[in-house]
Wavefront OBJ file of the C-alpha trace (Angstrom):
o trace
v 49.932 60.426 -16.564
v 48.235 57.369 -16.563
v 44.161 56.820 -15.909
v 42.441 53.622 -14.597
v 39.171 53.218 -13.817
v 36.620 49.884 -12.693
v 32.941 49.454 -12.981
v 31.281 47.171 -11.270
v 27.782 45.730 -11.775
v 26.699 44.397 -8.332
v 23.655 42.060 -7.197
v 22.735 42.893 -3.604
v 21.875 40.376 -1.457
v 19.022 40.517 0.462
v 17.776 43.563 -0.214
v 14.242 44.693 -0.318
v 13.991 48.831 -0.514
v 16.111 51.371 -1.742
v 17.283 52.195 2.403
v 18.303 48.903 2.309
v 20.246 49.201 -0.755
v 21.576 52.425 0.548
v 22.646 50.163 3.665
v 24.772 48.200 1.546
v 26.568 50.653 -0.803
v 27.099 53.148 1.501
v 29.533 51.289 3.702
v 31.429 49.738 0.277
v 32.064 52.939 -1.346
v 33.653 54.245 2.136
v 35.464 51.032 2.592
v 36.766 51.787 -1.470
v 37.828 55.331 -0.935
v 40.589 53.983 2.015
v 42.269 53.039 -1.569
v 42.749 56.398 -2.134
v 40.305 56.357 -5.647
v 37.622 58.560 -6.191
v 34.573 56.064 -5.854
v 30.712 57.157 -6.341
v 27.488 54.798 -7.654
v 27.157 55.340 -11.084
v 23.899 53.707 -12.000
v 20.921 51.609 -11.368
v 19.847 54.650 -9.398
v 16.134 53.388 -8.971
v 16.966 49.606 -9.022
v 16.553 48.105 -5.234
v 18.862 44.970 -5.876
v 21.258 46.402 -8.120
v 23.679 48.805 -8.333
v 26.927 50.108 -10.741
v 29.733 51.772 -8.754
v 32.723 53.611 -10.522
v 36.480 54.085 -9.237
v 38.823 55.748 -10.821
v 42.821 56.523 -10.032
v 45.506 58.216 -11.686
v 49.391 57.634 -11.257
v 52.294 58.187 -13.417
v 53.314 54.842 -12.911
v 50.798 52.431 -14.932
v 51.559 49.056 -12.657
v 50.647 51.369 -9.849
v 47.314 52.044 -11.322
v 47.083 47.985 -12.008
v 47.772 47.613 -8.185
v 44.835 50.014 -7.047
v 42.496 48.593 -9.460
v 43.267 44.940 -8.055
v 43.011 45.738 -4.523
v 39.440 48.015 -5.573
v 38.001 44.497 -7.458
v 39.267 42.022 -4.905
v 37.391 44.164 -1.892
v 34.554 44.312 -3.741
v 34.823 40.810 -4.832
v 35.110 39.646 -1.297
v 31.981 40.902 0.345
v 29.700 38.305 1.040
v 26.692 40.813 1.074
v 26.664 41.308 -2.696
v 27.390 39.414 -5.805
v 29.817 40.954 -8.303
v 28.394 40.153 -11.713
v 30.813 41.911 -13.855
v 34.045 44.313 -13.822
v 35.057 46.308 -16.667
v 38.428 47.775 -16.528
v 40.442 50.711 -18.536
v 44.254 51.676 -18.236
v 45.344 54.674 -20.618
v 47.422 57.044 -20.662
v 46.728 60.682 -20.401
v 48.374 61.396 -24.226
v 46.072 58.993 -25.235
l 1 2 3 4 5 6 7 8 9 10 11 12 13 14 15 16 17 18 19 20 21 22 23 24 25 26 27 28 29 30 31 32 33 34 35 36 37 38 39 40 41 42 43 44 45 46 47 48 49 50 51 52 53 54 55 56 57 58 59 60 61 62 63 64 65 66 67 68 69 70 71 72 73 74 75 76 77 78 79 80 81 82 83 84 85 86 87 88 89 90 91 92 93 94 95 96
C-alpha cells in the first residue's frame, strides 16, 4: 500500500473576516475531494488570510498516488483567489 499526502500553506486574497475566509476554503476543499482524496483544513484555524489544507490518498500503485497529488497541487495552484506559498509532499509505503 502506498500513502501520499500534500500540505499546502495558502495566502487568501482579499480576505477580511474569518466568513470570508470560510468563503474561500470551503469551495476549494469541495472542488479537492472530486479527486477522490480525503481533504480537510489543517491549520491556521484563527488566521483570517491564511490557511493550511491537508490531502491525503492511498493506492497500491505509487505513480498513481504521484498522479493524484499533481492534479491536487495544480488545482490549488491555479486559483486565482489565493496564493499558494508552499507544498510539502510525502510518498511512502505502508511497510514503511
Amino acid at each position: 500500500m502506498w500513502i501520499g499526502w500534500l500540505e499546502f500553506d495558502i495566502l487568501l486574497g482579499d480576505v477580511h473576516s474569518l466568513k470570508q475566509k470560510r468563503s474561500v476554503v470551503r469551495p476549494l476543499v469541495a472542488d479537492l475531494r472530486r479527486l477522490e482524496v480525503s481533504v480537510a483544513e489543517v491549520g491556521e484555524h484563527e488566521l483570517h488570510r491564511r490557511a493550511r489544507v491537508g490531502v491525503a490518498v492511498t493506492s497500491g500503485d505509487p505513480a498513481h498516488v504521484t498522479r493524484v497529488l499533481d492534479a491536487a497541487e495544480r488545482l490549488v495552484a491555479e486559483r486565482p483567489e489565493i496564493e499558494l506559498l508552499s507544498a510539502r509532499r510525502r510518498i511512502a509505503n505502508g511497510g514503511d
